[in-house]
C-alpha positions in Angstrom: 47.8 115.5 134.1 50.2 117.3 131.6 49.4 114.8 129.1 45.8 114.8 129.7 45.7 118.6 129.4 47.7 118.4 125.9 45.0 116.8 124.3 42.7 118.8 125.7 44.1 121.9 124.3 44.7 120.3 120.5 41.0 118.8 120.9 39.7 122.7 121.9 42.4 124.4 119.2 41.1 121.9 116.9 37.3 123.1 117.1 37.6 127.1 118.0 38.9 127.9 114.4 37.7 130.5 112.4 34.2 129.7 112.4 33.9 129.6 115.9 35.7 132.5 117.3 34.4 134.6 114.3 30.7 134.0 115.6 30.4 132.8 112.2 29.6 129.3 113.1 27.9 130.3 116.4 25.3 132.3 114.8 24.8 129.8 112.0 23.9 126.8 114.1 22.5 128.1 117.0 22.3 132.4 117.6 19.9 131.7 114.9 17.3 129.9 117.1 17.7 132.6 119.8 16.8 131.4 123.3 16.7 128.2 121.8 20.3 127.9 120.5 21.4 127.7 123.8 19.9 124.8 124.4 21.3 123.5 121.4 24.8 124.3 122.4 24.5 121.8 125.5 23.2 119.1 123.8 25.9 119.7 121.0 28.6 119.8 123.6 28.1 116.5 125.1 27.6 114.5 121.6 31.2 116.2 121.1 32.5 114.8 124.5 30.7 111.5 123.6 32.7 111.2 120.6 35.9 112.3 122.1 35.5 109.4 124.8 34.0 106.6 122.5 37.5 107.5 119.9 39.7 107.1 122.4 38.3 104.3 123.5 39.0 102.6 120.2 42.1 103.8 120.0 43.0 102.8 123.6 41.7 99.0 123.0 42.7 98.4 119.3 45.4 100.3 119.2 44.3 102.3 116.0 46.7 104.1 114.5 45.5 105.6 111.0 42.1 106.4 109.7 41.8 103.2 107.5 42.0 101.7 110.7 39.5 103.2 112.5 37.1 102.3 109.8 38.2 98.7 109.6 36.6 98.7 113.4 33.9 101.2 112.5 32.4 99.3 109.1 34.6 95.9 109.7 31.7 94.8 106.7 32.5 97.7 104.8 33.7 96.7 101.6 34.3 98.8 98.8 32.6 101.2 101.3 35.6 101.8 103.4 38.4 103.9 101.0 35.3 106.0 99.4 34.5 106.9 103.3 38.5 107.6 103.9 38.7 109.5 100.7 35.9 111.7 101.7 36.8 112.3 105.4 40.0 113.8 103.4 38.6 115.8 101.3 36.7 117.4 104.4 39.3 118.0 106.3 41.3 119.6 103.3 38.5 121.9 102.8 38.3 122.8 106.6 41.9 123.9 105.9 41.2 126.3 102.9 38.2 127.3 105.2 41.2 128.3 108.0 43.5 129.9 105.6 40.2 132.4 104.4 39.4 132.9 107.3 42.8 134.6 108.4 43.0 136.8 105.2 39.2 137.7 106.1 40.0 138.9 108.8 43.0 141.2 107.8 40.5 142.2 105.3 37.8 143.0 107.6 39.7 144.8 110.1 43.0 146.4 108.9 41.3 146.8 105.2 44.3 144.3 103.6 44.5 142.4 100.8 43.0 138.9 101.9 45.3 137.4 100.1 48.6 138.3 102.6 46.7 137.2 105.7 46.1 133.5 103.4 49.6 133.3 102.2 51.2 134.2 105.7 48.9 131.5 107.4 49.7 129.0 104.7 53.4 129.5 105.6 53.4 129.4 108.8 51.8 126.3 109.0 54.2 124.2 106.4 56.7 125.3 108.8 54.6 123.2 111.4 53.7 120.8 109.3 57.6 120.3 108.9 57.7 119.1 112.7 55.0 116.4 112.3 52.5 115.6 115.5 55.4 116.9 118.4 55.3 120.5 116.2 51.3 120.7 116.2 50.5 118.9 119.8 53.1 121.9 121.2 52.0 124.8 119.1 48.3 123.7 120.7 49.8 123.7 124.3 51.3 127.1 124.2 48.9 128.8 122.3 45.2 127.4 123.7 45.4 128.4 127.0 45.9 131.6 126.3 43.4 131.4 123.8 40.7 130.4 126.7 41.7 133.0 129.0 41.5 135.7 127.0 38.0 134.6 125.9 36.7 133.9 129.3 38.0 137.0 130.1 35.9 139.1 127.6 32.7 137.2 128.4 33.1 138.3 131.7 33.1 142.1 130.9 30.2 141.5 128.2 27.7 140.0 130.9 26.8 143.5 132.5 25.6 144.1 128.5 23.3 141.1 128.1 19.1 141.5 128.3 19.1 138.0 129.3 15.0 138.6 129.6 15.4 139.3 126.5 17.4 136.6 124.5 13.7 134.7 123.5 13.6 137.8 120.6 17.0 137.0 119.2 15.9 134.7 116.2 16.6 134.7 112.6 15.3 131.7 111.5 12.0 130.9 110.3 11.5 127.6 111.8 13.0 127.8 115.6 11.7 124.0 115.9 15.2 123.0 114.0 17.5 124.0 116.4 18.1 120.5 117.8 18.4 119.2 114.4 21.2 122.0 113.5 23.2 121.5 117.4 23.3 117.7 116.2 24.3 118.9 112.4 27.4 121.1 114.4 28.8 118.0 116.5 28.7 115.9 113.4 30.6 117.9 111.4 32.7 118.4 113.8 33.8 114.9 114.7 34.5 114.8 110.7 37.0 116.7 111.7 38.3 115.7 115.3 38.6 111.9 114.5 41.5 112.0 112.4 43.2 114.2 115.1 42.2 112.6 117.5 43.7 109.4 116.0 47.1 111.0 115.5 47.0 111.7 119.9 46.8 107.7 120.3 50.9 108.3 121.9 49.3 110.6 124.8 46.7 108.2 125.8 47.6 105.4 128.9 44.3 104.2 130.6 40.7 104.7 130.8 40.6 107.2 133.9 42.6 109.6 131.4 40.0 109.2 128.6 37.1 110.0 130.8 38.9 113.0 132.3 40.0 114.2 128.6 36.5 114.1 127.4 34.9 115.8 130.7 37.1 118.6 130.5 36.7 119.0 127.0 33.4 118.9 127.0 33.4 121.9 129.8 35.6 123.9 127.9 33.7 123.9 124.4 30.5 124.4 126.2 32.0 127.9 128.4 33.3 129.2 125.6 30.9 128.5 122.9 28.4 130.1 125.3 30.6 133.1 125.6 30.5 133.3 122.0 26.6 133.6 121.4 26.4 136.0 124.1 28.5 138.4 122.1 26.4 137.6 119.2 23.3 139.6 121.2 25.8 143.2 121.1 25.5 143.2 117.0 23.4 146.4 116.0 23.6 145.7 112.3 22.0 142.5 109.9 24.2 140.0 111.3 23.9 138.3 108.3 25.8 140.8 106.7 29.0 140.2 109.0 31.6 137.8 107.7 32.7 138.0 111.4 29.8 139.0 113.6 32.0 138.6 116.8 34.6 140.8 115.9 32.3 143.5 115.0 31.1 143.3 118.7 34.4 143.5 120.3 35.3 146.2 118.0 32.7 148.4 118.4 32.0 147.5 122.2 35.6 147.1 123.5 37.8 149.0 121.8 40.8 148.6 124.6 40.3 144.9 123.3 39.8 144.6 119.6 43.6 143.8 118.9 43.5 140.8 121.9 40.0 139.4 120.3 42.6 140.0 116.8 44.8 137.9 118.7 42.3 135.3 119.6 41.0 135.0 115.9 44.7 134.4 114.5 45.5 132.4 117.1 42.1 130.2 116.7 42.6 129.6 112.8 46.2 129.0 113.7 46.1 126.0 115.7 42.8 124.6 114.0 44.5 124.6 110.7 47.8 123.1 111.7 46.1 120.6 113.5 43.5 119.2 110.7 46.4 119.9 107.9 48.7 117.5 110.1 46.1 114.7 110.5 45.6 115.6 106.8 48.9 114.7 106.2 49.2 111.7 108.2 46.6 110.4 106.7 48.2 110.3 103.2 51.9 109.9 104.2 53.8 107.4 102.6 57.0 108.6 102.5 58.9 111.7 103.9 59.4 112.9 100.3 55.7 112.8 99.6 55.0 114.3 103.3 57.0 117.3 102.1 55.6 117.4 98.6 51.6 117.3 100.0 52.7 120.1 102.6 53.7 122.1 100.0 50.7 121.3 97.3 48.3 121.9 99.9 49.4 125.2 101.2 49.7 127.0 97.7 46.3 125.7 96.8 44.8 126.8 100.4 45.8 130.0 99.0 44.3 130.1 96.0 41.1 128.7 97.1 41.0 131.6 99.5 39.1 133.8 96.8 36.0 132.3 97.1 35.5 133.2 100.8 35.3 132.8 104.5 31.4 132.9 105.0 30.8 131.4 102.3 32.4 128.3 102.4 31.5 127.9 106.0 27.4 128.2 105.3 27.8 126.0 102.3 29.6 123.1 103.6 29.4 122.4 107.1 25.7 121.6 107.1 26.2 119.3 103.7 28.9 117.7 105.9 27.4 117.4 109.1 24.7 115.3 107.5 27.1 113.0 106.5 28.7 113.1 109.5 25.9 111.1 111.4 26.6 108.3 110.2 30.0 108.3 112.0 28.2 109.1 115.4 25.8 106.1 114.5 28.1 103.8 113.7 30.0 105.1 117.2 26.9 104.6 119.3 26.3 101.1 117.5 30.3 99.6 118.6 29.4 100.8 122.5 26.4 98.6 122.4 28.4 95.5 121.2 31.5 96.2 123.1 32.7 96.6 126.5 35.5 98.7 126.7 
Protein backbone atom coordinates (compact mmCIF):
# COMPACT_ATOMS: atom_id res chain seq x y z
CA UNK A 1 0.00 0.00 0.00
CA UNK A 2 3.01 2.41 0.70
CA UNK A 3 4.01 2.12 -2.75
CA UNK A 4 0.66 2.57 -4.12
CA UNK A 5 0.13 5.77 -1.99
CA UNK A 6 3.72 7.21 -3.32
CA UNK A 7 2.49 7.51 -6.58
CA UNK A 8 -0.41 8.81 -5.62
CA UNK A 9 1.04 11.65 -3.89
CA UNK A 10 3.71 12.51 -6.92
CA UNK A 11 0.56 12.03 -9.39
CA UNK A 12 -1.53 14.70 -7.04
CA UNK A 13 1.81 17.04 -6.31
CA UNK A 14 2.35 16.75 -9.90
CA UNK A 15 -1.18 18.46 -10.95
CA UNK A 16 -1.94 20.92 -7.71
CA UNK A 17 0.86 23.33 -8.78
CA UNK A 18 0.49 26.84 -8.99
CA UNK A 19 -2.28 27.03 -11.24
CA UNK A 20 -4.36 24.92 -9.27
CA UNK A 21 -3.98 25.92 -5.79
CA UNK A 22 -3.87 29.66 -6.91
CA UNK A 23 -7.54 29.29 -8.32
CA UNK A 24 -5.88 30.44 -11.33
CA UNK A 25 -6.50 27.34 -13.27
CA UNK A 26 -9.84 26.50 -11.52
CA UNK A 27 -11.46 29.68 -12.56
CA UNK A 28 -10.01 29.47 -16.07
CA UNK A 29 -11.44 26.12 -16.99
CA UNK A 30 -14.34 25.70 -15.14
CA UNK A 31 -15.42 28.73 -12.28
CA UNK A 32 -15.99 30.34 -15.50
CA UNK A 33 -19.02 28.28 -16.54
CA UNK A 34 -20.46 28.63 -13.06
CA UNK A 35 -22.87 25.86 -11.98
CA UNK A 36 -21.69 24.25 -14.97
CA UNK A 37 -17.93 23.93 -14.19
CA UNK A 38 -18.71 21.59 -11.77
CA UNK A 39 -19.83 19.39 -13.96
CA UNK A 40 -16.93 19.85 -15.81
CA UNK A 41 -14.54 19.10 -13.04
CA UNK A 42 -16.11 15.36 -12.81
CA UNK A 43 -15.88 14.61 -16.17
CA UNK A 44 -12.27 16.11 -16.20
CA UNK A 45 -11.36 13.99 -13.18
CA UNK A 46 -12.08 10.69 -14.62
CA UNK A 47 -10.30 11.37 -18.20
CA UNK A 48 -7.31 12.09 -15.70
CA UNK A 49 -7.82 8.73 -13.83
CA UNK A 50 -8.40 7.13 -17.30
CA UNK A 51 -5.07 8.22 -18.43
CA UNK A 52 -3.30 7.42 -15.15
CA UNK A 53 -4.65 3.71 -15.53
CA UNK A 54 -4.27 3.25 -19.36
CA UNK A 55 -0.12 4.74 -18.73
CA UNK A 56 0.58 2.37 -16.39
CA UNK A 57 -0.83 -0.11 -18.12
CA UNK A 58 1.76 0.38 -20.86
CA UNK A 59 4.30 0.72 -18.71
CA UNK A 60 3.27 -2.39 -16.64
CA UNK A 61 3.09 -4.61 -20.05
CA UNK A 62 5.95 -3.19 -22.20
CA UNK A 63 8.05 -2.28 -19.77
CA UNK A 64 8.43 1.37 -21.00
CA UNK A 65 10.96 3.15 -19.64
CA UNK A 66 11.59 6.69 -21.47
CA UNK A 67 9.23 8.89 -23.44
CA UNK A 68 10.58 7.79 -26.88
CA UNK A 69 9.42 4.62 -25.79
CA UNK A 70 6.11 5.27 -24.97
CA UNK A 71 5.56 6.78 -28.34
CA UNK A 72 7.17 3.87 -30.19
CA UNK A 73 3.83 1.99 -28.64
CA UNK A 74 1.67 5.03 -28.93
CA UNK A 75 2.51 5.90 -32.94
CA UNK A 76 4.49 2.45 -33.57
CA UNK A 77 3.78 4.06 -37.55
CA UNK A 78 5.02 7.26 -36.58
CA UNK A 79 7.79 8.10 -38.47
CA UNK A 80 9.49 11.21 -38.66
CA UNK A 81 6.42 11.96 -36.41
CA UNK A 82 7.71 10.54 -33.32
CA UNK A 83 11.05 12.88 -32.08
CA UNK A 84 8.99 16.23 -33.32
CA UNK A 85 6.16 14.76 -30.77
CA UNK A 86 9.08 14.00 -28.03
CA UNK A 87 10.60 17.32 -28.73
CA UNK A 88 7.36 19.08 -28.12
CA UNK A 89 6.12 17.21 -25.00
CA UNK A 90 9.66 18.73 -23.72
CA UNK A 91 9.22 21.88 -24.52
CA UNK A 92 5.76 21.68 -22.53
CA UNK A 93 6.95 20.42 -19.69
CA UNK A 94 9.87 22.99 -19.60
CA UNK A 95 7.43 25.71 -19.80
CA UNK A 96 5.17 24.23 -17.10
CA UNK A 97 8.42 24.64 -14.99
CA UNK A 98 9.02 28.43 -15.74
CA UNK A 99 5.20 28.51 -15.22
CA UNK A 100 6.03 26.95 -11.32
CA UNK A 101 8.99 29.14 -10.75
CA UNK A 102 6.51 32.47 -11.50
CA UNK A 103 4.19 31.37 -9.82
CA UNK A 104 6.25 31.20 -6.42
CA UNK A 105 7.80 34.73 -6.95
CA UNK A 106 3.94 35.81 -7.71
CA UNK A 107 3.02 34.92 -4.91
CA UNK A 108 5.77 36.57 -2.65
CA UNK A 109 4.75 39.43 -4.78
CA UNK A 110 1.16 39.28 -4.18
CA UNK A 111 1.21 38.80 -0.66
CA UNK A 112 4.42 39.97 1.23
CA UNK A 113 4.85 42.88 -1.55
CA UNK A 114 8.52 41.22 -2.65
CA UNK A 115 10.40 41.36 -5.42
CA UNK A 116 9.21 38.34 -7.68
CA UNK A 117 12.20 37.72 -8.56
CA UNK A 118 13.57 36.20 -4.85
CA UNK A 119 10.56 33.92 -4.64
CA UNK A 120 11.83 32.55 -8.53
CA UNK A 121 15.33 32.33 -7.70
CA UNK A 122 14.81 30.62 -4.19
CA UNK A 123 12.39 28.04 -6.00
CA UNK A 124 14.82 27.50 -8.76
CA UNK A 125 17.35 26.52 -6.09
CA UNK A 126 15.69 24.54 -4.21
CA UNK A 127 14.74 22.41 -6.83
CA UNK A 128 18.41 21.78 -8.48
CA UNK A 129 19.16 20.62 -5.15
CA UNK A 130 16.37 17.91 -5.88
CA UNK A 131 17.02 17.54 -9.02
CA UNK A 132 20.58 16.46 -7.67
CA UNK A 133 18.90 13.29 -6.08
CA UNK A 134 17.24 12.03 -9.24
CA UNK A 135 13.57 10.14 -9.10
CA UNK A 136 14.32 8.66 -5.03
CA UNK A 137 14.80 12.89 -4.23
CA UNK A 138 11.41 13.90 -6.05
CA UNK A 139 9.15 10.55 -5.42
CA UNK A 140 10.15 11.44 -1.41
CA UNK A 141 9.95 15.19 -1.42
CA UNK A 142 6.14 14.18 -2.90
CA UNK A 143 5.52 11.75 0.09
CA UNK A 144 6.32 14.10 2.77
CA UNK A 145 5.01 17.07 1.54
CA UNK A 146 1.42 16.03 -0.30
CA UNK A 147 -0.26 14.79 2.40
CA UNK A 148 0.03 17.59 4.20
CA UNK A 149 -0.81 19.42 1.29
CA UNK A 150 -4.40 17.58 1.21
CA UNK A 151 -5.18 17.98 4.64
CA UNK A 152 -4.70 21.28 5.01
CA UNK A 153 -6.88 21.89 2.01
CA UNK A 154 -9.64 19.65 2.99
CA UNK A 155 -9.48 21.23 5.99
CA UNK A 156 -10.20 24.86 4.72
CA UNK A 157 -13.04 23.66 2.51
CA UNK A 158 -14.60 22.45 5.35
CA UNK A 159 -14.75 25.89 7.20
CA UNK A 160 -15.67 27.65 3.82
CA UNK A 161 -18.98 25.53 3.27
CA UNK A 162 -21.12 27.46 5.99
CA UNK A 163 -20.08 30.54 3.33
CA UNK A 164 -21.38 28.94 0.09
CA UNK A 165 -25.04 30.16 -1.54
CA UNK A 166 -25.06 26.82 -3.10
CA UNK A 167 -28.77 28.03 -4.63
CA UNK A 168 -26.91 30.37 -5.90
CA UNK A 169 -23.79 29.00 -7.81
CA UNK A 170 -26.04 29.00 -11.42
CA UNK A 171 -25.13 33.14 -11.33
CA UNK A 172 -21.45 32.56 -10.95
CA UNK A 173 -20.41 32.83 -14.81
CA UNK A 174 -17.90 34.77 -16.70
CA UNK A 175 -18.07 33.42 -19.84
CA UNK A 176 -20.13 34.28 -22.68
CA UNK A 177 -20.76 30.93 -24.01
CA UNK A 178 -21.46 28.54 -20.83
CA UNK A 179 -22.24 25.65 -23.68
CA UNK A 180 -18.15 25.24 -23.74
CA UNK A 181 -17.56 24.07 -20.43
CA UNK A 182 -17.22 20.41 -21.53
CA UNK A 183 -15.09 21.36 -24.20
CA UNK A 184 -12.63 23.45 -21.69
CA UNK A 185 -12.94 20.24 -18.70
CA UNK A 186 -11.66 17.95 -21.66
CA UNK A 187 -8.99 20.91 -22.78
CA UNK A 188 -7.77 20.75 -18.63
CA UNK A 189 -7.19 16.77 -18.62
CA UNK A 190 -5.37 17.01 -21.81
CA UNK A 191 -3.01 19.33 -20.94
CA UNK A 192 -2.55 17.83 -18.10
CA UNK A 193 -1.57 14.34 -19.13
CA UNK A 194 1.05 16.48 -21.37
CA UNK A 195 2.41 16.79 -18.29
CA UNK A 196 1.78 13.55 -16.13
CA UNK A 197 3.02 11.01 -18.81
CA UNK A 198 6.46 11.74 -18.58
CA UNK A 199 6.18 11.37 -14.74
CA UNK A 200 4.35 8.96 -14.71
CA UNK A 201 6.89 7.02 -16.89
CA UNK A 202 9.70 7.80 -14.59
CA UNK A 203 7.22 5.72 -11.49
CA UNK A 204 7.48 2.45 -13.78
CA UNK A 205 10.00 1.05 -10.39
CA UNK A 206 6.82 1.45 -7.98
CA UNK A 207 4.44 -0.33 -10.19
CA UNK A 208 4.00 -4.62 -9.56
CA UNK A 209 0.61 -5.76 -10.86
CA UNK A 210 -2.62 -4.66 -12.20
CA UNK A 211 -4.67 -4.56 -8.81
CA UNK A 212 -2.13 -1.71 -7.85
CA UNK A 213 -2.71 0.23 -11.13
CA UNK A 214 -6.52 0.24 -10.72
CA UNK A 215 -6.23 1.27 -7.04
CA UNK A 216 -3.55 4.09 -8.05
CA UNK A 217 -5.85 5.59 -10.57
CA UNK A 218 -9.12 5.24 -8.26
CA UNK A 219 -7.60 7.00 -5.51
CA UNK A 220 -6.19 9.53 -7.73
CA UNK A 221 -8.99 10.25 -9.36
CA UNK A 222 -10.87 10.87 -5.81
CA UNK A 223 -8.28 13.01 -4.62
CA UNK A 224 -8.14 15.57 -7.69
CA UNK A 225 -11.86 15.56 -7.85
CA UNK A 226 -12.22 16.68 -3.63
CA UNK A 227 -9.89 19.00 -3.93
CA UNK A 228 -10.36 20.57 -7.15
CA UNK A 229 -14.01 20.96 -5.93
CA UNK A 230 -12.70 22.66 -2.79
CA UNK A 231 -10.94 24.92 -4.97
CA UNK A 232 -13.94 26.41 -7.08
CA UNK A 233 -15.96 26.75 -3.96
CA UNK A 234 -13.45 29.29 -2.66
CA UNK A 235 -13.61 30.82 -5.99
CA UNK A 236 -17.58 31.96 -5.05
CA UNK A 237 -15.98 34.20 -1.63
CA UNK A 238 -14.02 36.64 -4.34
CA UNK A 239 -15.78 40.20 -4.01
CA UNK A 240 -13.56 41.85 -6.57
CA UNK A 241 -13.23 41.16 -10.82
CA UNK A 242 -11.67 37.95 -10.45
CA UNK A 243 -10.14 38.47 -13.54
CA UNK A 244 -8.06 40.89 -12.03
CA UNK A 245 -6.55 38.28 -9.41
CA UNK A 246 -3.28 36.64 -10.43
CA UNK A 247 -4.29 34.37 -7.46
CA UNK A 248 -8.07 34.46 -6.88
CA UNK A 249 -7.82 31.79 -4.06
CA UNK A 250 -5.52 33.38 -2.07
CA UNK A 251 -7.38 36.55 -2.09
CA UNK A 252 -10.22 34.48 -0.46
CA UNK A 253 -8.32 32.91 2.22
CA UNK A 254 -6.80 36.13 2.94
CA UNK A 255 -9.54 38.28 3.27
CA UNK A 256 -11.97 35.43 4.66
CA UNK A 257 -9.52 33.55 6.99
CA UNK A 258 -7.09 35.50 8.29
CA UNK A 259 -5.95 32.82 11.21
CA UNK A 260 -5.18 30.83 7.86
CA UNK A 261 -3.57 33.00 5.15
CA UNK A 262 0.08 31.88 6.15
CA UNK A 263 -1.08 27.81 6.05
CA UNK A 264 -3.02 28.52 2.44
CA UNK A 265 0.90 30.38 1.95
CA UNK A 266 2.05 27.15 2.92
CA UNK A 267 -0.08 25.22 0.66
CA UNK A 268 0.74 27.44 -2.49
CA UNK A 269 4.70 26.96 -1.91
CA UNK A 270 4.33 23.78 -1.15
CA UNK A 271 1.99 23.01 -4.38
CA UNK A 272 4.49 24.78 -6.93
CA UNK A 273 7.23 22.97 -4.95
CA UNK A 274 6.54 19.54 -5.65
CA UNK A 275 4.83 20.16 -9.15
CA UNK A 276 7.96 21.72 -10.35
CA UNK A 277 10.49 19.25 -9.02
CA UNK A 278 8.48 16.67 -10.36
CA UNK A 279 8.02 17.77 -14.22
CA UNK A 280 11.75 19.35 -14.03
CA UNK A 281 12.86 15.63 -13.09
CA UNK A 282 10.93 13.86 -15.82
CA UNK A 283 12.28 16.84 -17.78
CA UNK A 284 15.52 15.75 -17.07
CA UNK A 285 15.20 12.15 -17.55
CA UNK A 286 13.95 12.68 -20.60
CA UNK A 287 17.18 14.32 -21.96
CA UNK A 288 19.79 12.59 -19.82
CA UNK A 289 22.58 11.09 -21.44
CA UNK A 290 25.22 11.38 -19.14
CA UNK A 291 25.58 12.55 -15.49
CA UNK A 292 27.67 15.49 -16.62
CA UNK A 293 24.95 16.69 -18.98
CA UNK A 294 22.22 15.77 -16.12
CA UNK A 295 24.07 18.37 -14.10
CA UNK A 296 24.68 20.86 -16.80
CA UNK A 297 20.64 20.88 -17.99
CA UNK A 298 19.81 21.17 -14.12
CA UNK A 299 21.69 24.06 -13.92
CA UNK A 300 20.67 25.71 -17.60
CA UNK A 301 17.20 25.20 -16.77
CA UNK A 302 16.95 26.73 -13.38
CA UNK A 303 18.72 30.12 -14.29
CA UNK A 304 16.58 30.39 -17.38
CA UNK A 305 13.27 29.47 -15.20
CA UNK A 306 14.37 32.53 -13.53
CA UNK A 307 14.69 34.75 -16.09
CA UNK A 308 11.54 33.74 -17.86
CA UNK A 309 9.82 34.52 -14.63
CA UNK A 310 9.32 38.26 -15.86
CA UNK A 311 6.77 37.72 -18.11
CA UNK A 312 4.32 36.32 -15.52
CA UNK A 313 2.30 33.86 -13.64
CA UNK A 314 -1.31 34.54 -15.19
CA UNK A 315 -0.21 35.15 -18.06
CA UNK A 316 1.59 32.30 -19.11
CA UNK A 317 -1.01 30.01 -17.61
CA UNK A 318 -4.08 31.66 -19.85
CA UNK A 319 -1.89 31.68 -22.87
CA UNK A 320 -0.63 28.24 -23.00
CA UNK A 321 -2.50 25.65 -21.40
CA UNK A 322 -5.54 25.87 -23.67
CA UNK A 323 -2.98 26.02 -26.89
CA UNK A 324 -1.55 22.82 -25.23
CA UNK A 325 -4.50 21.00 -24.22
CA UNK A 326 -5.59 21.00 -27.80
CA UNK A 327 -2.75 19.25 -28.66
CA UNK A 328 -2.92 17.23 -25.97
CA UNK A 329 -5.97 15.16 -27.36
CA UNK A 330 -4.34 13.56 -29.58
CA UNK A 331 -2.42 11.67 -26.79
CA UNK A 332 -5.84 10.71 -25.07
CA UNK A 333 -6.94 9.50 -28.61
CA UNK A 334 -4.27 7.67 -29.40
CA UNK A 335 -4.67 6.13 -25.54
CA UNK A 336 -8.25 5.23 -26.04
CA UNK A 337 -7.32 3.71 -29.68
CA UNK A 338 -4.26 1.00 -27.96
CA UNK A 339 -7.22 -0.13 -25.24
CA UNK A 340 -9.38 -1.18 -28.14
CA UNK A 341 -6.61 -3.32 -29.79
CA UNK A 342 -5.09 -4.50 -26.71
CA UNK A 343 -5.93 -6.52 -23.75
CA UNK A 344 -3.99 -5.71 -20.96
Amino acid sequence: MRDILKVVFVIIGTMIGAGFASGQELYLFFFSYGIKGLIGILISSFIMGFVVYKIFQIVNKYGVNTYKDFLDILMPKGGKLKPIINIFINIFILITFFIMIAGFGAYFEQEWGMNRFLGSIFLAMASFIIFMTSVKGFVKANELLVPVLISFLVMIGMMNLKNVPFLELGNYVVKTNESNFMISAILYSSYNSILLIPVLLTLKDYIQNKRQILKIAMISTIIIMVLSIIIFLLLVNVDVDITKLEMPAVYVVSNMFQILKYLYGFIILGSIFTTAISLGTSFLQNLKQKKNSYTQIAAIMCITSVLISKIGFSNLVSLLYPIFGYLGLIQIFKLTMINRKDKF
